[in-house]
Predicted model as a PDB file, atoms N, CA, C, CB and O in Angstrom, pLDDT in the B-factor column:
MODEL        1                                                                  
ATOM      1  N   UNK A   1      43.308 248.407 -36.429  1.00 80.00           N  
ATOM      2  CA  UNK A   1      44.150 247.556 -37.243  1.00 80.00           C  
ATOM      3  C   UNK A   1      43.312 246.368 -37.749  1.00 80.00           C  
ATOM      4  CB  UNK A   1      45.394 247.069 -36.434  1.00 80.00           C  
ATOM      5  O   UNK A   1      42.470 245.801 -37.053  1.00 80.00           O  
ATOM      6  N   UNK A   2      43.570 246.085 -38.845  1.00 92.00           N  
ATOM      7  CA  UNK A   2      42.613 244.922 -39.542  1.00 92.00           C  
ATOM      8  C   UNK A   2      43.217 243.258 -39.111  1.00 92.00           C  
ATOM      9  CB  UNK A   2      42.712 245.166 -41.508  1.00 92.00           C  
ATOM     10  O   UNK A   2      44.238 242.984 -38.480  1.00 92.00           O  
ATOM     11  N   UNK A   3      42.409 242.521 -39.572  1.00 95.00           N  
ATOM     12  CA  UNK A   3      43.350 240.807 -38.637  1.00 95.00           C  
ATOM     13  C   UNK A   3      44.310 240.510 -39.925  1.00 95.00           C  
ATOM     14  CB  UNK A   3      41.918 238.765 -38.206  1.00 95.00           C  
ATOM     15  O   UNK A   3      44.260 240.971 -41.065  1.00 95.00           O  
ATOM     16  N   UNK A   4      45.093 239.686 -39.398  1.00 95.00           N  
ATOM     17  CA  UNK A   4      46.039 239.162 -40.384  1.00 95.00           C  
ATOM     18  C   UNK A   4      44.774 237.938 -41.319  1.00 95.00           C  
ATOM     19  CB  UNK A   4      47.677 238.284 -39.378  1.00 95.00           C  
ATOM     20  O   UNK A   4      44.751 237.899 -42.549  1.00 95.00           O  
ATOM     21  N   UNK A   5      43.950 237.160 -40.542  1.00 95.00           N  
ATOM     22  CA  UNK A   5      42.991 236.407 -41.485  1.00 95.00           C  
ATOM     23  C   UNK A   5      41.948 236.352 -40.902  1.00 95.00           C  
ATOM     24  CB  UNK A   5      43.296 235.110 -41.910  1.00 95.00           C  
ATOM     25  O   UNK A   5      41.811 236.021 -39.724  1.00 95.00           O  
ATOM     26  N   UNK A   6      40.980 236.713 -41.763  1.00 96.00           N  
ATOM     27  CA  UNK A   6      39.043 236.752 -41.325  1.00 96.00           C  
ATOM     28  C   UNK A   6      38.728 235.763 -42.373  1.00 96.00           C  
ATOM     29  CB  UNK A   6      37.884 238.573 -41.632  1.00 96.00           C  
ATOM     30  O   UNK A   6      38.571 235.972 -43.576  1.00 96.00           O  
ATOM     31  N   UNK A   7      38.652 234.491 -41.629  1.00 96.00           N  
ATOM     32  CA  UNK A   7      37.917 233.786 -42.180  1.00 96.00           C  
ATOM     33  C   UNK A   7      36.406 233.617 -42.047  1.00 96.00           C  
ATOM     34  CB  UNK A   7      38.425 232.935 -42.015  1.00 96.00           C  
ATOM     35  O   UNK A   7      36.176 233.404 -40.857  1.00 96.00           O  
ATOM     36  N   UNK A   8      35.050 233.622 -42.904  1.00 97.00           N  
ATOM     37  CA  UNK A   8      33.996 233.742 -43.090  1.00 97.00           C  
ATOM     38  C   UNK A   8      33.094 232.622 -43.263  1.00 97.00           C  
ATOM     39  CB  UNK A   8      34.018 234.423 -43.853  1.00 97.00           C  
ATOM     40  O   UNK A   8      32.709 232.653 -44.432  1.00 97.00           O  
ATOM     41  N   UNK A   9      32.582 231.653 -42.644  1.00 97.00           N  
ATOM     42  CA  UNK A   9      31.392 230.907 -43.957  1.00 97.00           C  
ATOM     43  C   UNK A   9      32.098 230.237 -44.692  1.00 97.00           C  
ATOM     44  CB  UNK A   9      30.527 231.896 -45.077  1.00 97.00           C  
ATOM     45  O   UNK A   9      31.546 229.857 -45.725  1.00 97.00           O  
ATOM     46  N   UNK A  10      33.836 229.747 -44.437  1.00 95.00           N  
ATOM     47  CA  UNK A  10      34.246 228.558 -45.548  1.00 95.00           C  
ATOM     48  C   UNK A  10      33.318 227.338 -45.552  1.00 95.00           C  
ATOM     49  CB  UNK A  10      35.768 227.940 -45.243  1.00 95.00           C  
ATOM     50  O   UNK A  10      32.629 226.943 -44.612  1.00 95.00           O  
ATOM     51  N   UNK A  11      33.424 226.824 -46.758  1.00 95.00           N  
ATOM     52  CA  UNK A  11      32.746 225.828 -47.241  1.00 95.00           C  
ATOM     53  C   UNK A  11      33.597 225.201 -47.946  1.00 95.00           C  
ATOM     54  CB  UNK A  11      31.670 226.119 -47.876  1.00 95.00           C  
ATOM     55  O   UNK A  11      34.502 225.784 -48.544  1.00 95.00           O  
ATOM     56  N   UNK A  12      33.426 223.955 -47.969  1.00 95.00           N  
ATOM     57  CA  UNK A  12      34.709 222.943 -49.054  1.00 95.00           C  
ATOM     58  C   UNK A  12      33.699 221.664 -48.993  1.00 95.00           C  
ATOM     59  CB  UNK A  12      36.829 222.468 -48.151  1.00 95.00           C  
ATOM     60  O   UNK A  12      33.148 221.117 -48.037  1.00 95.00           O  
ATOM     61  N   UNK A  13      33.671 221.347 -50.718  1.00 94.00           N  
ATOM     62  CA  UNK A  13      32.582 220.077 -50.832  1.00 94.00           C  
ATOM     63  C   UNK A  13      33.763 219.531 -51.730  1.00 94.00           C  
ATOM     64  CB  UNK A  13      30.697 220.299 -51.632  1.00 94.00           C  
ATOM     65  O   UNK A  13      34.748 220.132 -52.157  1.00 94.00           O  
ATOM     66  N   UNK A  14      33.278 217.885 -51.932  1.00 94.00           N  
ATOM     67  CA  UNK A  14      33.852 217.035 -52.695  1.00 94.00           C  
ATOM     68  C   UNK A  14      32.839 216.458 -53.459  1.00 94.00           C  
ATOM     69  CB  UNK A  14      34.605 216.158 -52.021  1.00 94.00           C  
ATOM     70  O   UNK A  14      31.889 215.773 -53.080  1.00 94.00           O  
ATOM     71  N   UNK A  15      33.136 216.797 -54.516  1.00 93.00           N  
ATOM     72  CA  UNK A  15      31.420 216.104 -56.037  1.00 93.00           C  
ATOM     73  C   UNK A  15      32.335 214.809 -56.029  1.00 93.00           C  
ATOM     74  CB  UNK A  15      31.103 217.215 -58.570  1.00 93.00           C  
ATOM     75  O   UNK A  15      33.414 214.847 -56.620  1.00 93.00           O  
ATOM     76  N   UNK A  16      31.842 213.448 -55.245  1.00 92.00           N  
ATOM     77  CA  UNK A  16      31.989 211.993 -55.637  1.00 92.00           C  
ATOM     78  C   UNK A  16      30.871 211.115 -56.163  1.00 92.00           C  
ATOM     79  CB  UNK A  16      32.431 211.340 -54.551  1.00 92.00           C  
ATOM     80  O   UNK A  16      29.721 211.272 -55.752  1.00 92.00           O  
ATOM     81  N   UNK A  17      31.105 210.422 -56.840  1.00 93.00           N  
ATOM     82  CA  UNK A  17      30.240 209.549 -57.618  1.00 93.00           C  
ATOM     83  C   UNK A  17      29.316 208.865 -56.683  1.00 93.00           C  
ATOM     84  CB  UNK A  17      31.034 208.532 -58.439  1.00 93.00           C  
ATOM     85  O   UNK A  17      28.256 208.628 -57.262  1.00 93.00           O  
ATOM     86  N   UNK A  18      29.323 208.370 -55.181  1.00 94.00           N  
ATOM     87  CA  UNK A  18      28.543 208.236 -54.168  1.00 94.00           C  
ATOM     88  C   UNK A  18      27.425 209.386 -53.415  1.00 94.00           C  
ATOM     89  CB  UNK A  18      29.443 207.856 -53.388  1.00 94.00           C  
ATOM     90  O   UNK A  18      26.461 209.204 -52.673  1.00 94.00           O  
ATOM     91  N   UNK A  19      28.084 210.700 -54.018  1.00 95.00           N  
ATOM     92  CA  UNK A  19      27.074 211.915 -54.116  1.00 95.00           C  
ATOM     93  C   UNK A  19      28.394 212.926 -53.466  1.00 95.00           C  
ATOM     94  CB  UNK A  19      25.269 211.750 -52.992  1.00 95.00           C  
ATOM     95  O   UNK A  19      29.604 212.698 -53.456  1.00 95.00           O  
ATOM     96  N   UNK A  20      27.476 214.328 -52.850  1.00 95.00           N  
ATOM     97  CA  UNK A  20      28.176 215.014 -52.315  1.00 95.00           C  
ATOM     98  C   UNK A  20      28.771 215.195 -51.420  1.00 95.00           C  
ATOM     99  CB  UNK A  20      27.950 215.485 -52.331  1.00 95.00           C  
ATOM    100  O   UNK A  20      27.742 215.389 -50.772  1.00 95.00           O  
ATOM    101  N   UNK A  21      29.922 215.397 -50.328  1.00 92.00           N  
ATOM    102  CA  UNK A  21      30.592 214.718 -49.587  1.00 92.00           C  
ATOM    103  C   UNK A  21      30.664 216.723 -48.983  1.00 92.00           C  
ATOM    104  CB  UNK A  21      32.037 213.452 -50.304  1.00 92.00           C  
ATOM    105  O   UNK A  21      30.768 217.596 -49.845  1.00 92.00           O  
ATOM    106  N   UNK A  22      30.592 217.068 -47.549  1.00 93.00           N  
ATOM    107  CA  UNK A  22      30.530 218.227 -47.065  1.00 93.00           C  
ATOM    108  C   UNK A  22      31.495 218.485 -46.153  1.00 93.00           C  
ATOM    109  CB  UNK A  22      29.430 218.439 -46.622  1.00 93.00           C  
ATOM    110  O   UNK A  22      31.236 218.618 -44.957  1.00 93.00           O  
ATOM    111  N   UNK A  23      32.907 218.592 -46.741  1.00 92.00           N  
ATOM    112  CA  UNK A  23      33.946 218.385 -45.621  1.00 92.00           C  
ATOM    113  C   UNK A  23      34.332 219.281 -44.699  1.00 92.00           C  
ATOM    114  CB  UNK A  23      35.023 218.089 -46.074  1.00 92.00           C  
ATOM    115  O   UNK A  23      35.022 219.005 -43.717  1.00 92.00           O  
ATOM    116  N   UNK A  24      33.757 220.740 -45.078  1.00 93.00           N  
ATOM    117  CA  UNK A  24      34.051 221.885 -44.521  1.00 93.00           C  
ATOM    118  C   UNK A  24      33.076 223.143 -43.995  1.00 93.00           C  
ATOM    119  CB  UNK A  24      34.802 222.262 -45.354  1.00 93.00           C  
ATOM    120  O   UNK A  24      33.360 224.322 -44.205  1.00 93.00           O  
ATOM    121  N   UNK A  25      31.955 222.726 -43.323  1.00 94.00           N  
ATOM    122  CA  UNK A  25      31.070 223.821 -43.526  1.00 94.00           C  
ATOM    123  C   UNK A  25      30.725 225.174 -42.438  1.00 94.00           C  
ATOM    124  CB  UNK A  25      29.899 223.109 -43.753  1.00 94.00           C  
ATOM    125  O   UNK A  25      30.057 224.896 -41.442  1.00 94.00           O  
ATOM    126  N   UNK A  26      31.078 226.304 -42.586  1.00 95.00           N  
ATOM    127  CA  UNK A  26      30.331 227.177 -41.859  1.00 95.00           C  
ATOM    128  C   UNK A  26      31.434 227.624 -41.540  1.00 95.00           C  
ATOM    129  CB  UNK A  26      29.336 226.824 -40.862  1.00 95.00           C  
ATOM    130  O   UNK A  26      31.390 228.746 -41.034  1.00 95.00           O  
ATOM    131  N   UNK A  27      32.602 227.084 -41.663  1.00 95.00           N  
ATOM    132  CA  UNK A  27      34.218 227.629 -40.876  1.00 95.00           C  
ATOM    133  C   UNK A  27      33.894 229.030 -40.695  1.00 95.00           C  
ATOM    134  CB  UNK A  27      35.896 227.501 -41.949  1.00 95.00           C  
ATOM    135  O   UNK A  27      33.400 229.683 -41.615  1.00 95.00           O  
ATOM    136  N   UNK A  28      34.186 229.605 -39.373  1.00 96.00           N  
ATOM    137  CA  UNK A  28      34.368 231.299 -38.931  1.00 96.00           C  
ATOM    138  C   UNK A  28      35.367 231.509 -37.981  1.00 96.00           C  
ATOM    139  CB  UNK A  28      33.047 231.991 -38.231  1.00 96.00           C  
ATOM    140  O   UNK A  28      35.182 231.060 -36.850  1.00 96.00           O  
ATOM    141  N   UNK A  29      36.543 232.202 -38.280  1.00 96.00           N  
ATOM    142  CA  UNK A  29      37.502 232.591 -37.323  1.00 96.00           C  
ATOM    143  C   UNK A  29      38.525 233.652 -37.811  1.00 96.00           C  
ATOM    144  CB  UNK A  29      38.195 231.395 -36.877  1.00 96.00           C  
ATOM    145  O   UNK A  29      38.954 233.515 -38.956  1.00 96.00           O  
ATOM    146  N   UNK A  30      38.879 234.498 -37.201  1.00 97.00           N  
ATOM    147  CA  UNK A  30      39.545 235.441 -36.911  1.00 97.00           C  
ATOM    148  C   UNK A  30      40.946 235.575 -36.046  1.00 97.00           C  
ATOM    149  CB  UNK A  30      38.714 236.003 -36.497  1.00 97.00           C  
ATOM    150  O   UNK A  30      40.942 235.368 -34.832  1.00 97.00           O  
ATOM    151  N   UNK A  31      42.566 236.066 -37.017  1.00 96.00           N  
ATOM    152  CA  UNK A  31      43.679 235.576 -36.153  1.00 96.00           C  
ATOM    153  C   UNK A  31      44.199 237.024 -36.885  1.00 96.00           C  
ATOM    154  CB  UNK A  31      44.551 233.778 -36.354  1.00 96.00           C  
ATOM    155  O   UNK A  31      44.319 237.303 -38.078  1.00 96.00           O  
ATOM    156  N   UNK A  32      44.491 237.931 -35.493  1.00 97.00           N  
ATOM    157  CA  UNK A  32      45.259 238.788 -35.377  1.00 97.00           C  
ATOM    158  C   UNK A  32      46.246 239.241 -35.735  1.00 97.00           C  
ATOM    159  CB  UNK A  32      45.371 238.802 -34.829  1.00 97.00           C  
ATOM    160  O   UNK A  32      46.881 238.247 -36.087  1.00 97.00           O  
ATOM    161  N   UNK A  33      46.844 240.073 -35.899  1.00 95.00           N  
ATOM    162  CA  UNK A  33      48.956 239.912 -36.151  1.00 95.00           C  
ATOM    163  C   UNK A  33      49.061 239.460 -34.142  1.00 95.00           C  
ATOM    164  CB  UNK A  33      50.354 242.553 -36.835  1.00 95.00           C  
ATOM    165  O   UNK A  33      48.425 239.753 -33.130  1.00 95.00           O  
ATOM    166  N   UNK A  34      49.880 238.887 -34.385  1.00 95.00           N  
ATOM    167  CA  UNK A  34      50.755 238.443 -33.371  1.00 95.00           C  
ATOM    168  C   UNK A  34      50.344 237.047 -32.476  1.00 95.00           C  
ATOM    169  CB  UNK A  34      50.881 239.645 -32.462  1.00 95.00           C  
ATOM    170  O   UNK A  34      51.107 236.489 -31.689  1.00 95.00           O  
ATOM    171  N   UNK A  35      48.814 236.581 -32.822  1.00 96.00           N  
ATOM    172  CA  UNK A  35      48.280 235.005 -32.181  1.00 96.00           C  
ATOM    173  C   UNK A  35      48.403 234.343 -33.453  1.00 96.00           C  
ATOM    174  CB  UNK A  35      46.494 234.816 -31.449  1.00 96.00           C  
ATOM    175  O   UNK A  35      48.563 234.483 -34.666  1.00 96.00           O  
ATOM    176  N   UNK A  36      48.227 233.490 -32.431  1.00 95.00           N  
ATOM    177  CA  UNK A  36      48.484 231.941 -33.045  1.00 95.00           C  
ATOM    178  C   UNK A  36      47.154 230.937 -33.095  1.00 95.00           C  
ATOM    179  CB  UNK A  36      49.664 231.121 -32.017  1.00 95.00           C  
ATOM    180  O   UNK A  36      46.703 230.584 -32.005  1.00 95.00           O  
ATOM    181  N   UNK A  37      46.618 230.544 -34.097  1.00 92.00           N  
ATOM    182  CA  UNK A  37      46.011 229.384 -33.899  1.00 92.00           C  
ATOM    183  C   UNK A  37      46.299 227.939 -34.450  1.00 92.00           C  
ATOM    184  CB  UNK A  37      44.971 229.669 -34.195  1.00 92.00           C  
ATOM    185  O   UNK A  37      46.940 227.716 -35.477  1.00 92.00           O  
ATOM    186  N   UNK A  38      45.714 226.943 -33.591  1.00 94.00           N  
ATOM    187  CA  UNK A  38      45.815 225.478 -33.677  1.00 94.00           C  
ATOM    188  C   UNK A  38      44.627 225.031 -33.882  1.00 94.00           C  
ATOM    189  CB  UNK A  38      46.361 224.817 -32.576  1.00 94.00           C  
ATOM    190  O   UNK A  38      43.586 225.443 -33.372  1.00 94.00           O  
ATOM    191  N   UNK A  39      44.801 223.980 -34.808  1.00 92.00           N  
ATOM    192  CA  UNK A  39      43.668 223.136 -35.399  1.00 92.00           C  
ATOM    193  C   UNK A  39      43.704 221.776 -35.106  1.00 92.00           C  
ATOM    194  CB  UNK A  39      43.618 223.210 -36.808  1.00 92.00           C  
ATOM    195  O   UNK A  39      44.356 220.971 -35.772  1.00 92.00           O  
ATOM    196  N   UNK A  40      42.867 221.416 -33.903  1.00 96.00           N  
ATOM    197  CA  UNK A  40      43.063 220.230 -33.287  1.00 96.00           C  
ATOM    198  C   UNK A  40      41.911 219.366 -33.502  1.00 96.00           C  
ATOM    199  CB  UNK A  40      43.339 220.412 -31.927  1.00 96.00           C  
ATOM    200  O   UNK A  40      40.839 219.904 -33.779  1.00 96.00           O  
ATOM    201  N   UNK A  41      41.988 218.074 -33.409  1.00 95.00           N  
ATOM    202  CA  UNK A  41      41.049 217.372 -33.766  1.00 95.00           C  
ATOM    203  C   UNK A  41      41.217 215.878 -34.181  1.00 95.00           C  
ATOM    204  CB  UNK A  41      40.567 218.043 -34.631  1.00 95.00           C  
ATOM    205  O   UNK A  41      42.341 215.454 -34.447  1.00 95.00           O  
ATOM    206  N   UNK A  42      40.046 215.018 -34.244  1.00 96.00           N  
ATOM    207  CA  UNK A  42      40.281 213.834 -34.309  1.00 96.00           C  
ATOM    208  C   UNK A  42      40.885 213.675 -36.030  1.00 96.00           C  
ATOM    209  CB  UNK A  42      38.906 213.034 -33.811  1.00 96.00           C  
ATOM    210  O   UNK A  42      40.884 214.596 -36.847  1.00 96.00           O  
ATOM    211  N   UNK A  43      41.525 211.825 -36.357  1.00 95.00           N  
ATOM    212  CA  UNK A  43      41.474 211.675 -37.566  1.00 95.00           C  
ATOM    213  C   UNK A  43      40.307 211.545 -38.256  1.00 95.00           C  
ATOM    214  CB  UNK A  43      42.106 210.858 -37.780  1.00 95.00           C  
ATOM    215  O   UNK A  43      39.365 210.912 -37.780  1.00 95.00           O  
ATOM    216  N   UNK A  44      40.218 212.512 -40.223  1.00 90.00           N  
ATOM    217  CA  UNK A  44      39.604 213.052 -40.736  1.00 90.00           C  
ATOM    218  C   UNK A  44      38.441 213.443 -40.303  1.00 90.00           C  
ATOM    219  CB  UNK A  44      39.631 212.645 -41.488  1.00 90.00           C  
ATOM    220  O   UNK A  44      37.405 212.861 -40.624  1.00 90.00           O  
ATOM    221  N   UNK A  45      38.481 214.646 -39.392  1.00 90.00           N  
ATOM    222  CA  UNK A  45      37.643 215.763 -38.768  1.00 90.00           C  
ATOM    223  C   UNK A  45      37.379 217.322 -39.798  1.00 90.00           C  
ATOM    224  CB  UNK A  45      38.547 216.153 -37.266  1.00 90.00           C  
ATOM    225  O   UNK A  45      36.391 218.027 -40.005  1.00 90.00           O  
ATOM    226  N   UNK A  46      39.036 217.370 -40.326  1.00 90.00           N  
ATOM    227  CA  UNK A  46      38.958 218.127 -41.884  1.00 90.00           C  
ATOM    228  C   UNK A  46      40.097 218.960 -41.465  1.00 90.00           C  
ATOM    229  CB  UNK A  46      37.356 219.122 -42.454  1.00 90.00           C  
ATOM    230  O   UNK A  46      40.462 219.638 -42.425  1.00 90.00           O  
ATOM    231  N   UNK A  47      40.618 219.120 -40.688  1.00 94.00           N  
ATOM    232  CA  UNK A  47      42.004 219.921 -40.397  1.00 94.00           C  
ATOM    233  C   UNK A  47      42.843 220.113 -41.483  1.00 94.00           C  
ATOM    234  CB  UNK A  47      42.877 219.253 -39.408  1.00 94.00           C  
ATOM    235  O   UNK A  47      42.960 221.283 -41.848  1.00 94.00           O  
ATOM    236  N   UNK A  48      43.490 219.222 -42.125  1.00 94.00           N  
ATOM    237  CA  UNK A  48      43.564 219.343 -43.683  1.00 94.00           C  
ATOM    238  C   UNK A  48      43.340 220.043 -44.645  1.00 94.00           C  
ATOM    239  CB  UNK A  48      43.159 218.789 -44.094  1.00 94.00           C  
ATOM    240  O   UNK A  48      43.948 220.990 -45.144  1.00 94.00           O  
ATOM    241  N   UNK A  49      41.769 219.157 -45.062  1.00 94.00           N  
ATOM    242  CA  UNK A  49      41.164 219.970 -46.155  1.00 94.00           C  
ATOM    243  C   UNK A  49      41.125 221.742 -45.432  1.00 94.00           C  
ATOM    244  CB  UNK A  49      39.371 219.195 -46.561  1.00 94.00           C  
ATOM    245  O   UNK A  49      41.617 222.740 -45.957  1.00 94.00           O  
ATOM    246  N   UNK A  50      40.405 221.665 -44.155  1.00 94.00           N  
ATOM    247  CA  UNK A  50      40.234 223.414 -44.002  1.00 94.00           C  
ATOM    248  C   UNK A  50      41.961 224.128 -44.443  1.00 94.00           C  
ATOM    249  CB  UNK A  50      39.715 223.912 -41.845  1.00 94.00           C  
ATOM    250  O   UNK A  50      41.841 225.116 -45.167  1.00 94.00           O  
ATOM    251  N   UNK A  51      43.021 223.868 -44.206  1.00 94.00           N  
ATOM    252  CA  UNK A  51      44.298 224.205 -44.088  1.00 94.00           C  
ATOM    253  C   UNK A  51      44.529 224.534 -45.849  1.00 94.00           C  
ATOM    254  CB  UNK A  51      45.267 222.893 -43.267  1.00 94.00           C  
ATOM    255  O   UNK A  51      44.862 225.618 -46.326  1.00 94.00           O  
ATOM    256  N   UNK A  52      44.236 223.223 -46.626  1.00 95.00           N  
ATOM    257  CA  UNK A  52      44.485 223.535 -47.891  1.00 95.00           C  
ATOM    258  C   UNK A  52      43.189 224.527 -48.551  1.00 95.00           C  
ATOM    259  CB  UNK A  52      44.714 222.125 -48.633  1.00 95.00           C  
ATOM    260  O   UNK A  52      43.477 225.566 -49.146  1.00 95.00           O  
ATOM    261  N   UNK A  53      42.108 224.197 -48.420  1.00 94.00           N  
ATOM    262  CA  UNK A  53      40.929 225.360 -48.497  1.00 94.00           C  
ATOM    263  C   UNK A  53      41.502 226.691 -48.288  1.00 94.00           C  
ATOM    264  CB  UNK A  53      39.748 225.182 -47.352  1.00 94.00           C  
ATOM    265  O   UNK A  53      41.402 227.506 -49.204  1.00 94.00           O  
ATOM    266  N   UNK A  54      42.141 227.041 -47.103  1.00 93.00           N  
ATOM    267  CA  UNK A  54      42.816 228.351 -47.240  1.00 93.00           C  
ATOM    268  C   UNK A  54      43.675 228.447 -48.034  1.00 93.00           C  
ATOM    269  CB  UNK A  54      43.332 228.800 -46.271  1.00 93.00           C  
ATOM    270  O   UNK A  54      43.517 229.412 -48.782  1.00 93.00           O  
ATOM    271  N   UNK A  55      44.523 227.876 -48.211  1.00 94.00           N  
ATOM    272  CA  UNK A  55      45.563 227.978 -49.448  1.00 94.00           C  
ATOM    273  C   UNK A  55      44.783 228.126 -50.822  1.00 94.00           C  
ATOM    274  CB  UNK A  55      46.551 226.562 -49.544  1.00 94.00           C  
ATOM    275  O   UNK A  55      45.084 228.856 -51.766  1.00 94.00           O  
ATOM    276  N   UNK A  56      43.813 227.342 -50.717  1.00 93.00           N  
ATOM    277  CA  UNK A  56      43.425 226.694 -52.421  1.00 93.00           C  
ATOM    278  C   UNK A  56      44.045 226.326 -52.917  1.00 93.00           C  
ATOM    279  CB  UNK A  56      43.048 227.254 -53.438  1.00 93.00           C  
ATOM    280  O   UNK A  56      44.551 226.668 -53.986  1.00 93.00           O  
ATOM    281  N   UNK A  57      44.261 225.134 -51.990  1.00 95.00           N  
ATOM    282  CA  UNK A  57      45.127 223.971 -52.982  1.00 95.00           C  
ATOM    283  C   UNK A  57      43.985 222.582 -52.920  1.00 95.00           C  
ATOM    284  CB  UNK A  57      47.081 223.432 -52.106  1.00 95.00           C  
ATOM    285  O   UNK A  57      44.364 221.411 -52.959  1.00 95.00           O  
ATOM    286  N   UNK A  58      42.829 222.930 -52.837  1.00 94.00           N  
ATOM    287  CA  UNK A  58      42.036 221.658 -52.519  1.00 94.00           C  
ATOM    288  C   UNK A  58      41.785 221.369 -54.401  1.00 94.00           C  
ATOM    289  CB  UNK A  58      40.273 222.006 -51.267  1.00 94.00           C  
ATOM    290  O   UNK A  58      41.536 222.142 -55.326  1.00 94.00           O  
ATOM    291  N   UNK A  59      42.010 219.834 -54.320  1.00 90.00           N  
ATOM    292  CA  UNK A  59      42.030 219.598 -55.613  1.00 90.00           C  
ATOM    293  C   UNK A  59      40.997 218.816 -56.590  1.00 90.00           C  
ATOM    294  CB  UNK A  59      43.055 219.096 -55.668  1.00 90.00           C  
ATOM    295  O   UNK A  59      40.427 217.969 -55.902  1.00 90.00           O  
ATOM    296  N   UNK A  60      40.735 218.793 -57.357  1.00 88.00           N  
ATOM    297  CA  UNK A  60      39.416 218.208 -58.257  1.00 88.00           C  
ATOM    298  C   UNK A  60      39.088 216.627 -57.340  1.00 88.00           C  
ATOM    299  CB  UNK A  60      39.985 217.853 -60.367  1.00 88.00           C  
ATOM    300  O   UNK A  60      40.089 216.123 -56.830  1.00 88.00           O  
ATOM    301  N   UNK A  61      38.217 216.146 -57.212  1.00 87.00           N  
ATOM    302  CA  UNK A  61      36.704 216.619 -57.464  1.00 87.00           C  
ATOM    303  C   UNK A  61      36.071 217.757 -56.411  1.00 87.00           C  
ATOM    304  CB  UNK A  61      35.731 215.250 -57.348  1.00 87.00           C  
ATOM    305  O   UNK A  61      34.899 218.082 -56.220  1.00 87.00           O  
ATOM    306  N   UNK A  62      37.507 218.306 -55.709  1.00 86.00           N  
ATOM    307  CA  UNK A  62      36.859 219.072 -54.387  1.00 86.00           C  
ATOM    308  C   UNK A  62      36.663 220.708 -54.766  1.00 86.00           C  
ATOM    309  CB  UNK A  62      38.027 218.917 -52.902  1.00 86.00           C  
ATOM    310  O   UNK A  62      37.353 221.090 -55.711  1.00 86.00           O  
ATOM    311  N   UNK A  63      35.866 221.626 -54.178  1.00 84.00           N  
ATOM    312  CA  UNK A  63      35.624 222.722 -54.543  1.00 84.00           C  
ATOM    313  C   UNK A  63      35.723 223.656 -53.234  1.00 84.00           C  
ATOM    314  CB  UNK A  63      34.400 222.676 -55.263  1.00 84.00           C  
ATOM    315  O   UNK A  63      34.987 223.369 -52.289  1.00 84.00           O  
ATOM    316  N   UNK A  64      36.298 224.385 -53.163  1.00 73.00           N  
ATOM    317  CA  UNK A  64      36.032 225.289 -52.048  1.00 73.00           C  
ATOM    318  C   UNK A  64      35.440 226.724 -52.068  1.00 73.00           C  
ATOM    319  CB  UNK A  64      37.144 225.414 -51.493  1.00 73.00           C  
ATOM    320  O   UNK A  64      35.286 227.343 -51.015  1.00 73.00           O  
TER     321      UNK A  64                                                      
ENDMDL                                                                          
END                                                                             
């Protein structure tokens, strides 16, 4: 049976005028049908951005 999500090598950058900003790099994980995962972590660690990165809802100047 295949996973419900194989995530690979996400990456999510932000092009800011202070330069490039690397909010997301190398993400790898794998979630089954029937587990659960949690994304725990300090404030802006990237829990967020990774969350909307999967969606693709990350929005200009950010790229995922």
């Amino acid at each position: 049976m295949s996973p419900l999500l194989d995530v690979r090598n996400l990456m999510t950058y932000f092009f800011t005028a202070a330069g490039l900003v690397k909010a997301v790099r190398g993400l790898e994980f794998t979630i089954d049908r029937g587990e659960t995962l949690a994304l725990v972590g300090e404030s802006g660690c990237g829990k967020s951005v990774t969350a909307l990165s999967l969606l693709r809802l990350v929005q200009p100047p950010g790229r995922g």
